[in-house]
C-alpha positions, 0 to 999 in steps of 0.5 A: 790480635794481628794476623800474620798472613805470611806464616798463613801462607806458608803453612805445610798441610801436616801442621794444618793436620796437626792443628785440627787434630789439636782442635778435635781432642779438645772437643771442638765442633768443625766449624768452631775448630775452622774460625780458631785456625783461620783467625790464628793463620789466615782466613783462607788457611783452612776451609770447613769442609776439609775441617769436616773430612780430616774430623770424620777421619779422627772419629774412626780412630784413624790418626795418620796425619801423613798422605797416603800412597794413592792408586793409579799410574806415576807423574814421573817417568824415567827420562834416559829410558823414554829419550831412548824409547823416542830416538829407537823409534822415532814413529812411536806415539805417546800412547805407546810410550805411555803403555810401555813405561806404565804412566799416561800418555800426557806424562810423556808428551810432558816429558818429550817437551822437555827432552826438546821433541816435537811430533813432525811428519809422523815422527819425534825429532829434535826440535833443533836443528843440527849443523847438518840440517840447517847446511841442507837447507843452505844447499837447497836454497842456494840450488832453487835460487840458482835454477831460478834463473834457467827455469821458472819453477816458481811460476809452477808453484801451488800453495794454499794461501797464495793465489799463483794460477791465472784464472778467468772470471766467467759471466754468471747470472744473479738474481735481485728479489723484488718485492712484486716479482723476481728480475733476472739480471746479467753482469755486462761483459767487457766492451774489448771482450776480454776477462781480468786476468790475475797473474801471480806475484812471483817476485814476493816469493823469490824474496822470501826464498833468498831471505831465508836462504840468507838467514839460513846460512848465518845461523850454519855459520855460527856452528 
């Protein structure tokens, strides 16, 4: 007889309840009851120890098929109450918010995605911008580009990945381990005396910031 994988697939697990609870009344062992359902469904609609569970449940005289209401704490949250919670007070952690509305903490992170809030210096905040913020982003960069040309603030500028300080390199010792002795070396000094000097790039920067000042004011545009 041919199996139809499709109905296998799409079997609820009440009509699977219903099944084995078929196959206990007719007296049949677990494993027996587990090789009818999967030759008749599909070979991976039923596993034996759920056969075994569902089989000890029925034994005891129990034979609510339906699932039971499980203790803990609700999946779902109502999403008004934490969008108001959020926008109240924007430094509440998850943690909060979860201790509050009565579920888990990672029920409200899923929930705060999906209202579109991110977690930003310290606070939930929308995770668009507004015509608002995006035009003082305009403002401050048309600003930084314009005070470029009367002070050189970029060469004052530290970040974390951009070398921008000129620095020396000094002369230090290494030492080169021999199998006999140990030998004490110096790096020659320059002949003119003189240190490689790295200077920062400052016309990266400057590109980049009229890029986005660029971008930014597109996007302002278009609201």
């Amino acid at each position: 007889m041919d199996v139809d994988l499709e109905l296998g697939m799409n079997i609820s697990c009440k009509e699977l309840r219903v099944l084995l609870l078929q196959e206990f009344r007719l007296g049949h062992k677990t494993t027996e009851a587990t090789s009818n359902i999967c030759s008749t469904m599909s070979k991976d609609a039923l596993f034996i120890h759920t056969a075994q569970d569902w089989f000890n449940w029925f034994k005891n005289d129990n034979f609510e098929l339906d699932d039971l209401p499980r203790a803990g704490r609700p999946l779902e949250v109502d999403m008004d109450v934490l969008k108001q919670l959020a926008e109240e007070d924007p430094r509440l952690t998850t943690r909060c918010l979860a201790e509050r509305l009565g579920c888990s903490h990672a029920t409200v992170e899923t929930h705060l995605r999906e209202l579109g809030k991110t977690w930003k210096y310290g606070v939930w905040i929308p995770h668009e911008l507004s015509p608002l913020q995006l035009q003082h982003r305009v403002d401050a960069c048309m600003k930084l580009l314009t005070s470029h040309h009367n002070y050189q603030w970029l060469h004052n500028l530290i970040t974390g990945d951009e070398k921008l300080g000129s620095y020396r390199l000094p002369l230090v010792p290494f030492a080169v381990q021999s199998s006999k002795r140990e030998k004490i070396r110096r790096r020659k000094a320059p002949q003119n005396g003189s240190c490689r000097l790295l200077r920062p790039k400052v016309p990266g920067l400057l590109r980049t910031c009229e890029l986005f000042a660029t971008r930014a004011l597109a996007t302002s545009h278009r609201y």
